[in-house]
C-alpha positions in Angstrom: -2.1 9.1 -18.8 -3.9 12.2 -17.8 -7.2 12.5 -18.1 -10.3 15.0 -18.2 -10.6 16.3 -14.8 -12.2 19.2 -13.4 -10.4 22.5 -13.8 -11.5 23.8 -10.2 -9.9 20.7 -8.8 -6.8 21.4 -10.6 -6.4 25.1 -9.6 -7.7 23.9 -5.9 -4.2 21.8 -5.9 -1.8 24.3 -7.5 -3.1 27.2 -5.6 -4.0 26.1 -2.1 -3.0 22.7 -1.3 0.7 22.3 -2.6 1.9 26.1 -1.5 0.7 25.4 2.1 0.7 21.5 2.8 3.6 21.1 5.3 4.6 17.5 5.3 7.2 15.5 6.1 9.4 12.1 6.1 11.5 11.9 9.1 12.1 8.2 9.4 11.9 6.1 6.0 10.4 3.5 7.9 7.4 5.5 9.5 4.6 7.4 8.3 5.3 10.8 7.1 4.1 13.6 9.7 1.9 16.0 8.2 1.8 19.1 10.0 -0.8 21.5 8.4 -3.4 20.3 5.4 -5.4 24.0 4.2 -9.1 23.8 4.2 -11.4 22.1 2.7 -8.9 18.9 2.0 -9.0 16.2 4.2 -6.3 13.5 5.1 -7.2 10.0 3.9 -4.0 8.4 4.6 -0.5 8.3 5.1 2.6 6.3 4.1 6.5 5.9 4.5 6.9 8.1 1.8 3.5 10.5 0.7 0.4 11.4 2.4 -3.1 10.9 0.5 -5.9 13.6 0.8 -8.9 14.5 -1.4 -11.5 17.7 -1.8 -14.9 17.0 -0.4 -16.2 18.4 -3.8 -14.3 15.6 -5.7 -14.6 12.8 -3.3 -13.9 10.1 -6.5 -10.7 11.3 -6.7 -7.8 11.4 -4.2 -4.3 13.2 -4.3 -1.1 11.5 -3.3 1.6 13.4 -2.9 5.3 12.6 -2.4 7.1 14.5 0.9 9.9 16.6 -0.5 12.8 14.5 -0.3 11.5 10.7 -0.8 12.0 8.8 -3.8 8.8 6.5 -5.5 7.2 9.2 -7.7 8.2 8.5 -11.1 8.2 4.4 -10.5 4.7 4.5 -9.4 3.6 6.7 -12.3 4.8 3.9 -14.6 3.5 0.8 -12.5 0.0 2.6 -13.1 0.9 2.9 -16.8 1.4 -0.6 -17.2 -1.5 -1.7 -15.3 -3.9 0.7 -16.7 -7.6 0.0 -16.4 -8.2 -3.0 -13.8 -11.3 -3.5 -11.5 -9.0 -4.3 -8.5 -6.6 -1.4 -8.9 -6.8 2.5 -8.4 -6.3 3.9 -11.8 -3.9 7.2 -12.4 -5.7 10.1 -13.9 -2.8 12.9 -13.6 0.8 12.9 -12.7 3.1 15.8 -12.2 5.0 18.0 -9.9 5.5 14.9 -7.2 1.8 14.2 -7.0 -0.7 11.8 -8.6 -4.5 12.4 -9.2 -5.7 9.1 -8.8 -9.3 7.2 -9.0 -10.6 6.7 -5.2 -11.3 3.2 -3.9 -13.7 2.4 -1.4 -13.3 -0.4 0.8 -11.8 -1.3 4.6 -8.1 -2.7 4.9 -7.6 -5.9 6.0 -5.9 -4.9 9.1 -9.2 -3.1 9.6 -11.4 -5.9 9.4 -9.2 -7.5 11.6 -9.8 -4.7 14.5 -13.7 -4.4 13.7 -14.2 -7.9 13.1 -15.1 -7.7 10.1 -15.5 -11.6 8.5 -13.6 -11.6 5.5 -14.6 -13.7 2.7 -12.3 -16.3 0.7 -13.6 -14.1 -2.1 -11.6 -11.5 -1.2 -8.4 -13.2 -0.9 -8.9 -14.9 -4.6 -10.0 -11.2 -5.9 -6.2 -10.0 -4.8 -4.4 -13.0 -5.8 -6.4 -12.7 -9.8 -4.9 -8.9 -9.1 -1.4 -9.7 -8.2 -1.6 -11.9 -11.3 -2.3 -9.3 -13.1 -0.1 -7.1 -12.5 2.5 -9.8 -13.3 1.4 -10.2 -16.5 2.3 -6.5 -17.5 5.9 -7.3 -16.3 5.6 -6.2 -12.9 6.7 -7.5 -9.8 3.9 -7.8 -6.7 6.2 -6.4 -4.0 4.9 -5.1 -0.1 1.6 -6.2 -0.2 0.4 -6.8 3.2 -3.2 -6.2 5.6 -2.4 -2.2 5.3 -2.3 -2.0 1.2 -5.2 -4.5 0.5 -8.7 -3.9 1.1 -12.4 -5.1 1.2 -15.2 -3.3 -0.6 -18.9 -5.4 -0.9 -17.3 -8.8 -0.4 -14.7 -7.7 -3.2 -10.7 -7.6 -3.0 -8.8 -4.5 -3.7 -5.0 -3.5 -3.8 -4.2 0.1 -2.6 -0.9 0.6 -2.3 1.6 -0.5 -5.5 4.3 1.6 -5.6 6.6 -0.9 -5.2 6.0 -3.2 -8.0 8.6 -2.3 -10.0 11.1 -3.7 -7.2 12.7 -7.2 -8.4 13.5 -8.8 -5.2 11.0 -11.3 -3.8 8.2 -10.6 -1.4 6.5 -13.0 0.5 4.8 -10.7 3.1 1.2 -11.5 0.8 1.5 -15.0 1.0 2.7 -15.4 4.5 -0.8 -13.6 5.2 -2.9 -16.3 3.0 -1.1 -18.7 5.2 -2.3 -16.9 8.3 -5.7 -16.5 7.0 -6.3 -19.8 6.0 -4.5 -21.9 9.0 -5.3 -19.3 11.5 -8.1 -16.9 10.6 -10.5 -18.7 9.0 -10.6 -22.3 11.2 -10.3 -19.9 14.7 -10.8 -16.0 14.8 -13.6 -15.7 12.2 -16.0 -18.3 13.3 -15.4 -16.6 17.0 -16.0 -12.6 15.7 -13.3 -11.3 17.9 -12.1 -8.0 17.5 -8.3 -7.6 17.8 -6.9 -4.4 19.3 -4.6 -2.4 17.4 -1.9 -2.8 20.3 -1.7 -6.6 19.4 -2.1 -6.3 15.6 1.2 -3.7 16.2 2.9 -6.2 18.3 2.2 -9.1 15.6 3.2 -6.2 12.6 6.5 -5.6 14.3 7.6 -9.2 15.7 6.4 -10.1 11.8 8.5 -7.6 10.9 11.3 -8.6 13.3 11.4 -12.3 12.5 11.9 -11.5 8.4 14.4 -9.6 9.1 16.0 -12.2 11.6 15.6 -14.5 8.6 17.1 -12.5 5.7 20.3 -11.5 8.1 20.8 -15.1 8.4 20.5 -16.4 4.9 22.8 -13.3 3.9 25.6 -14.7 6.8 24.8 -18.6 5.3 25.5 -17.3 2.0 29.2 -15.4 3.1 29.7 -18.3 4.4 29.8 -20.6 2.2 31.1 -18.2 -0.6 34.0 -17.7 1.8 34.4 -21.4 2.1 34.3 -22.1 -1.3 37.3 -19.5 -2.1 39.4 -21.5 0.3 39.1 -24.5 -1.8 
């Protein structure tokens, strides 16, 4: 899986950005906190579990690495092996030590476009569904794929975030959002242009958020149930 990459860029991340990157997870289910990133690299993002930067020099390439601590690093080196080489996807160049080197994409989020608005094309949505297919077809398993982890680049779909794809249980967080976007986006918000605040799009992510958790509780306490009633037969 690794490839040819500069040596300078190497030594950059061995040298000055691993021995002084302070980061860390303090809630599984929030962003990690990054507390000091050394000069020249420069945050591009953040998750649950790893923060994302890159060197101005090498802006193709970005650098996610894991906060001590959190789990994901070896499962999302070997989703990237089996999805190798894919117009949709980020591609792995170099994994060790808790960090990837991986192949920058371009492109605004569709939580983004949503704040911006942005009109997203129908396009977009078939490009990530032809992705998530895909990735299926090399055994894995499309899992947490929401408005943060997919994006559009030049009327394009892209999927950012799949480190979870090796996870077996059933996700429908993508298509509850091609439900949204075809009952509620495209016949009312698009043709109107509005720009959503990110206050509301919070308050939709959590009560989302909320409600599928609401629903999973219950179908757990359904299913007790009527294992405990079939034991008293």
């Amino acid at each position: 899986m690794d490839k040819l990459l500069p040596e300078r860029l190497l030594k950059s991340i061995y040298q000055e950005l691993l021995p002084r990157l302070q980061i860390e997870s303090v809630n599984p289910r929030n962003p990690i906190q990054v507390s000091y990133l050394p000069q020249p690299w420069r945050l591009l993002g953040k998750g649950n579990y790893a923060a994302v930067v890159y060197h101005p020099d090498y802006p193709e390439c970005v650098v996610k690495i894991y906060a001590p601590g959190r789990p994901g690093f070896e499962e999302e080196v070997e989703v990237y092996r089996r999805l190798g080489s894919h117009p949709a996807f980020s591609e792995c160049l170099y994994a060790k030590d808790s960090f990837l080197i991986l192949k920058r994409l371009y492109g605004t989020t569709l939580y983004d476009c949503m704040h911006l608005g942005l009109p997203i094309p129908r396009q977009v949505i078939r490009d990530i569904d032809k992705a998530l297919d895909y990735a299926r077809r090399c055994s894995l398993y499309p899992h947490d794929v929401h408005g943060r982890n997919v994006m559009m680049h030049k009327g394009r779909g892209l999927v950012v975030d799949i480190s979870d794809f090796l996870h077996l249980e059933a996700c429908s967080k993508w298509n509850d959002l091609k439900k949204a976007y075809y009952w509620l986006y495209l016949p009312l918000l698009c043709p109107l242009r509005l720009r959503v605040p990110y206050s509301a799009l919070d308050i939709i992510r959590k009560s989302y958020r909320l409600a599928t958790s609401f629903k999973t509780s219950s179908c757990q306490i359904l299913l007790r149930l009527t294992r405990f009633k079939c034991l008293k037969r």
